[in-house]
C-alpha positions in Angstrom: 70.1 122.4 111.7 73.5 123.5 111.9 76.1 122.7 108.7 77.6 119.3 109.8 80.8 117.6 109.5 81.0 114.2 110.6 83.7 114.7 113.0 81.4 118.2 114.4 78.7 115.7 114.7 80.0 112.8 116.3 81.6 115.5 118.9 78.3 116.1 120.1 77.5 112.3 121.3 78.5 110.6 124.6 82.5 109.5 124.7 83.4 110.8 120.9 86.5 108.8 120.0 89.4 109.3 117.5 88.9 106.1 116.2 85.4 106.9 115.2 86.5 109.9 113.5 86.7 110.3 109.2 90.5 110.5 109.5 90.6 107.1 111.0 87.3 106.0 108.4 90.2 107.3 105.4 93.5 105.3 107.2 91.9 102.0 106.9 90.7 102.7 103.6 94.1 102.8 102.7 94.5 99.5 103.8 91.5 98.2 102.0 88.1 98.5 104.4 85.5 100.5 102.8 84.0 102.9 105.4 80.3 103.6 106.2 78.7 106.1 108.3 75.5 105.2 110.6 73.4 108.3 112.0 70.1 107.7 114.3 68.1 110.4 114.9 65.7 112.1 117.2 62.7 111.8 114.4 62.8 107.8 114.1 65.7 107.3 111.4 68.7 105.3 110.9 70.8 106.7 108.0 73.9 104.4 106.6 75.8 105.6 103.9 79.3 105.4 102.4 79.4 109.6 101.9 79.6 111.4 105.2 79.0 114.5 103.3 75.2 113.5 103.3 75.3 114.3 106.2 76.3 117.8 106.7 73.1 119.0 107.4 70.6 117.1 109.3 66.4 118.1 109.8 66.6 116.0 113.6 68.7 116.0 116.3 71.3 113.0 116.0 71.2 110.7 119.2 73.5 108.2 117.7 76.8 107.6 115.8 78.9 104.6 114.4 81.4 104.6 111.6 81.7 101.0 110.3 84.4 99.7 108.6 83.9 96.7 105.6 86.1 94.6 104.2 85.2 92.1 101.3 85.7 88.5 102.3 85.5 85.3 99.6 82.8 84.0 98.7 80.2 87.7 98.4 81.0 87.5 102.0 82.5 90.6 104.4 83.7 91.1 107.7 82.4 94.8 109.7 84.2 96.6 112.6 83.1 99.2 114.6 85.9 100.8 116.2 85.1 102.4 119.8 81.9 102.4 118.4 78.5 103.0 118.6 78.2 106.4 120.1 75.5 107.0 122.1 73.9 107.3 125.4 74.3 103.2 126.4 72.0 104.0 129.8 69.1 104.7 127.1 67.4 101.5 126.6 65.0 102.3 123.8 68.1 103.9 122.0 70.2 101.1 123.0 67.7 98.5 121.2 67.1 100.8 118.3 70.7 100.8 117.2 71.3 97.3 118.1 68.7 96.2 115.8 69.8 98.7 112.8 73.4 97.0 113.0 72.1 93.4 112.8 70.1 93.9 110.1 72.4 95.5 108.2 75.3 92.3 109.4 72.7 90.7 107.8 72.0 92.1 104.6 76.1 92.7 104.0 76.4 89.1 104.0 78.8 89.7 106.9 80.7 86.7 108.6 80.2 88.8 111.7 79.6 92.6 112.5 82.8 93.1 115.6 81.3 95.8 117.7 84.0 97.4 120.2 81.9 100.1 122.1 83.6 102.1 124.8 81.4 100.9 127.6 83.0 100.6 131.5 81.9 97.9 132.7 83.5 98.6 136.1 86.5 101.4 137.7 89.5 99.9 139.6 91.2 96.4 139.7 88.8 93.5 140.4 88.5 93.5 144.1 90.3 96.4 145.7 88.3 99.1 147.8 87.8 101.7 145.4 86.6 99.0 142.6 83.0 100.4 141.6 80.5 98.7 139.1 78.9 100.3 136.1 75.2 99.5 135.8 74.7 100.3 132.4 78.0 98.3 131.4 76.0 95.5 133.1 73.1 96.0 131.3 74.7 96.4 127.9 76.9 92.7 128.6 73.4 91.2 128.9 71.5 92.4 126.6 74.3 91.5 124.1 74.5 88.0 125.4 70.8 87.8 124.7 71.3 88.8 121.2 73.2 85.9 120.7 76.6 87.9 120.5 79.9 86.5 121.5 82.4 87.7 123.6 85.4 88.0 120.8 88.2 85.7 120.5 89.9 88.7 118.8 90.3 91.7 120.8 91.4 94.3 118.4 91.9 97.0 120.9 92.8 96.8 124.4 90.3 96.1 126.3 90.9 97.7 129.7 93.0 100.9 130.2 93.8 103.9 132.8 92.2 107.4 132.5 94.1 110.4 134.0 92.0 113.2 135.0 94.0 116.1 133.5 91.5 118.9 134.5 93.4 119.7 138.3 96.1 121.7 138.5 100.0 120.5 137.6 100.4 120.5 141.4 97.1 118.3 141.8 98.3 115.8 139.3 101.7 115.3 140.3 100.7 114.9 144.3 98.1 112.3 142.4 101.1 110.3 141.5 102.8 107.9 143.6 105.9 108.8 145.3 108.5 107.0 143.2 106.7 108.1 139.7 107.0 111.4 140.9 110.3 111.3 142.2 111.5 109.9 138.9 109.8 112.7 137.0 111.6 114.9 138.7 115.3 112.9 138.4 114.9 112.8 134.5 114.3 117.0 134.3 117.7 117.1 136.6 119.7 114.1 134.6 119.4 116.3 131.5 116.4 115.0 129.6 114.3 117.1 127.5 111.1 116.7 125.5 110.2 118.3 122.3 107.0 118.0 119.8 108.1 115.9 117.0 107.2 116.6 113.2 107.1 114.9 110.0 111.1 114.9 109.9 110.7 112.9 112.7 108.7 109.8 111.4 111.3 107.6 109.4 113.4 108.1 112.9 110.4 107.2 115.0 109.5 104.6 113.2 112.8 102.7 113.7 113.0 103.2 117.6 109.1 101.5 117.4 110.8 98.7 115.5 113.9 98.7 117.8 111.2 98.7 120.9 109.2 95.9 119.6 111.9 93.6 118.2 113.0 94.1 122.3 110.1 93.8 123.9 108.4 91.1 121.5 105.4 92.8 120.0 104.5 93.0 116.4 104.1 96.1 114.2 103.0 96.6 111.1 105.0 97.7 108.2 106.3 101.7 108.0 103.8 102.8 105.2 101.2 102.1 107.6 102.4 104.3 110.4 103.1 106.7 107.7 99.7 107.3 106.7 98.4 107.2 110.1 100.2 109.9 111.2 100.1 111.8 107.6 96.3 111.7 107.8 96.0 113.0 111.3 98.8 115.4 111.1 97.4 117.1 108.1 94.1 116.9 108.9 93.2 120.2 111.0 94.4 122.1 107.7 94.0 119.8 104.9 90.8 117.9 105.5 87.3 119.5 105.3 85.8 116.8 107.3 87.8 117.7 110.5 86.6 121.0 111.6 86.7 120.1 115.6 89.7 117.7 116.7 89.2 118.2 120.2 88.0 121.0 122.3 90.0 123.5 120.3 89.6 123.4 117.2 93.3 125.3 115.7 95.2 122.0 116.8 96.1 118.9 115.0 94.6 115.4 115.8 97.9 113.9 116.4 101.5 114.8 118.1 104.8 113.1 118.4 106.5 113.7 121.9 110.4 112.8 122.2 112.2 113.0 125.0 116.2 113.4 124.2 119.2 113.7 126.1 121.9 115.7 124.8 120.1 116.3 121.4 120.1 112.3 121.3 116.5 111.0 121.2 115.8 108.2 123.7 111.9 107.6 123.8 108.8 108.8 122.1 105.2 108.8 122.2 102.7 109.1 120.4 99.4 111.0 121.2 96.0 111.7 119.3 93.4 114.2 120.9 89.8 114.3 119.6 86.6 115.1 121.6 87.9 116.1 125.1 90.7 112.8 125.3 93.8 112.9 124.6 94.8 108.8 124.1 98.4 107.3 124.1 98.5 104.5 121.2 102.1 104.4 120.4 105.3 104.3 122.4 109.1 103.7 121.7 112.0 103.8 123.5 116.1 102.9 123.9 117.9 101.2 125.5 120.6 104.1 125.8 119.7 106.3 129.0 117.2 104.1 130.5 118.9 105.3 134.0 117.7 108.9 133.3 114.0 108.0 133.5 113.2 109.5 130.4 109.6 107.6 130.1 108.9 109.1 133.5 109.6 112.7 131.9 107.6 112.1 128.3 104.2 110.7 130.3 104.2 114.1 132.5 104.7 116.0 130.0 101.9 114.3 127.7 99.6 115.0 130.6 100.7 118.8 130.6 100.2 118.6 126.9 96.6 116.9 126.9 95.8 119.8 129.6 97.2 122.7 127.9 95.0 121.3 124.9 91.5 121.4 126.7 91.4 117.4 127.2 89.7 116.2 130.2 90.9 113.0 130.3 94.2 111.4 129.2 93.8 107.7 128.3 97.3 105.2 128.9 95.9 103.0 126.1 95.7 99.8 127.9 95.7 97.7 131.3 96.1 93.6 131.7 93.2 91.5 131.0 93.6 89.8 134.0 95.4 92.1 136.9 98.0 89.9 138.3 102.0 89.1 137.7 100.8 86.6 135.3 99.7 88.7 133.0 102.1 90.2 129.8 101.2 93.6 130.8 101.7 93.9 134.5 104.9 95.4 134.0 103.9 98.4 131.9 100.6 98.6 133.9 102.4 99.3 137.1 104.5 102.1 135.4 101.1 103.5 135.0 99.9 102.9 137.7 102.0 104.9 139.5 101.0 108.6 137.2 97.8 108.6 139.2 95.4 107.5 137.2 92.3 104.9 137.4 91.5 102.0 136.0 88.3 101.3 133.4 87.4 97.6 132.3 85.2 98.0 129.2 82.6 95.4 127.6 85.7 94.9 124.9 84.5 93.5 121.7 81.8 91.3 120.7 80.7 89.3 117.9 77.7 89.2 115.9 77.5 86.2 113.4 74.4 86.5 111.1 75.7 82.5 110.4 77.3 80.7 113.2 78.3 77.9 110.7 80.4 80.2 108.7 81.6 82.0 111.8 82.9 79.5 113.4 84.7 78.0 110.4 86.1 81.7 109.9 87.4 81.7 113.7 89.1 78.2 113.5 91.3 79.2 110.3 92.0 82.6 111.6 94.1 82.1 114.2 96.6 80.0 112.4 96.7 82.8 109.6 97.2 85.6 112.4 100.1 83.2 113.7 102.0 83.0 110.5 101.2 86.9 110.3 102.8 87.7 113.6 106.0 85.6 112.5 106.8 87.9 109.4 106.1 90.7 111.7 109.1 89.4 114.3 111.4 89.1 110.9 110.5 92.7 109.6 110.6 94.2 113.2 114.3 92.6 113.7 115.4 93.2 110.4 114.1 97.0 110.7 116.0 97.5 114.1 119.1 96.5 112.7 119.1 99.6 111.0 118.2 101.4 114.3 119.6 105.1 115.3 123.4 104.3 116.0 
């Protein structure tokens, strides 16, 4: 077969996803998970292994992907994380099975206090209960035969676990009549109140990073510290030139994983986003903002032109990074969710991530002293966040 990069092979599997990719396998181990990388193939074998060189050249067809991430726990124990993960054609059931059994048994033979699997499988389109909602039989199928397995539904959603997909492939015309009328209106009030939107850089990240801070210390999420984000975006930003393993990033190949949009008024920036394109989707994961402005729609502005920017860059799909769990006024996210809501897009509710415990006696011990660890976790984050926006852009 063909040479083989990891991120060239993974490309060629159902719903590739950046944060399967070796760029995200290398940013968390920075942060201390050892990454391995599972290939199934056509002839019958599963292939784990901590080098994703070995696999640059493969004698069968590869039907299936997952890079797993490790980290060492007390005790000889460990726990695993698959990311967006598997990759492979869910509807096959044989396949399905195959790789379901390969991932247990090597849970097992880790010592792992559970193997977290996150795969991207749509369970159902549209909010529970309107019109246009439509069910997913293989996202069915995959939620049962988990349960049989004796998974668990996760206590600890990593990612989110519902989002809204954009179709970017229509024209600019399409997309914005795709919008509703007040999304589109405000669009167009931000281009004629004077706000612009440039492609950040490098020089950019100490001043993004603050506005992040500034955003979450207002808005009452936690971040993690600045060295994090630092690396995340080094790694991706570099990676299209630096990095041997990341020969395709998306459909064309000559641009970077990652991009920083930042939408200004007067040379004065007010907002930011940040986007990552691999395998055909270009995904929002980070946004910032300020409060200065916030009458010029400049949010409104930085989305469209993301969606231009996904499009221009061969993406078929744009993905808002997240939806409410639970789609009423309750929930935390309504607010933002109705912000997207209005750019046209649809809502997917994935399987989110489940939980296989090899031991359910250390797993549930493990879950119960979590939580209270996480807690005192999220309070440090507050006190950096608010001590970091303090020294916020003037």
């Amino acid at each position: 077969m063909q040479n083989l990069t990891w991120n060239t092979l993974i490309s060629t599997l159902p719903d590739p996803h950046f944060l399967q990719t070796y760029e995200w396998g290398q940013v968390k181990a920075a942060g201390g998970w050892q990454p391995y990388y599972a290939v199934w193939t056509a002839d019958g074998n599963c292939h784990i292994e901590q080098d994703c060189t070995l696999f640059s050249t493969l004698s069968s067809l590869p039907l299936a992907s997952c890079l797993i991430l490790k980290r060492r726990a007390p005790a000889g124990l460990c726990l695993l994380y698959c990311p967006k993960g598997p990759l492979l054609d869910w509807s096959d059931a044989a396949l399905r099975a195959r790789v379901l059994d390969d991932l247990q048994a090597f849970a097992r033979a880790q010592h792992a206090i559970f193997l977290k699997l996150d795969p991207d499988v749509v369970l159902a389109h549209g909010v529970p209960g309107a019109d246009d909602e439509t069910i997913d039989a293989t996202g069915t199928a995959v939620h049962e035969e988990l349960s049989r397995r004796g998974a668990r539904f996760s206590d600890e959603q990593i990612q989110f676990r519902n989002t809204v997909l954009i179709d970017v492939v229509p024209s600019e015309d399409e997309m914005l009549a795709r919008m509703k009328q007040k999304t589109r209106y405000n669009v167009r009030l931000a281009a004629k109140k004077g706000v612009t939107v440039r492609v950040g850089g490098p020089a950019d990240w100490p001043m993004l990073y603050r506005m992040y801070a500034e955003t979450a210390q207002r808005d009452g999420f936690i971040i993690r510290e600045e060295s994090y984000y630092n690396t995340v975006w080094r790694t991706f930003d570099q990676s299209s030139i630096a990095n041997p393993q990341s020969s395709i990033v998306n459909r064309q190949s000559s641009i970077p994983l990652a991009q920083p949009l930042i939408a200004e008024v007067e040379g004065e920036p007010v907002a930011a986003i940040f986007l990552f394109a691999f395998g055909g989707r270009a995904s929002y994961v980070y946004g910032m903002s300020r409060e200065a402005h916030r009458e010029k729609m400049p949010t409104y502005l930085l989305q469209w032109e993301a969606m231009r920017w996904a499009r221009a860059r061969g993406c078929a799909v744009y993905d808002l990074w997240g939806a409410p769990d639970e789609f009423d006024e309750t929930d935390s996210m309504w607010g933002v969710f109705r912000f997207k809501e209005g750019l046209g897009g649809q809502v997917a509710r994935t399987l989110g991530a489940w939980d296989f415990a090899p031991n359910s006696f250390v797993y549930l011990l493990y879950t119960r002293l979590m939580p209270r660890l996480l807690d005192a976790m999220r309070l440090l984050g507050r006190v950096r966040a608010s001590r970091t926006a303090k020294d916020s852009i003037p």
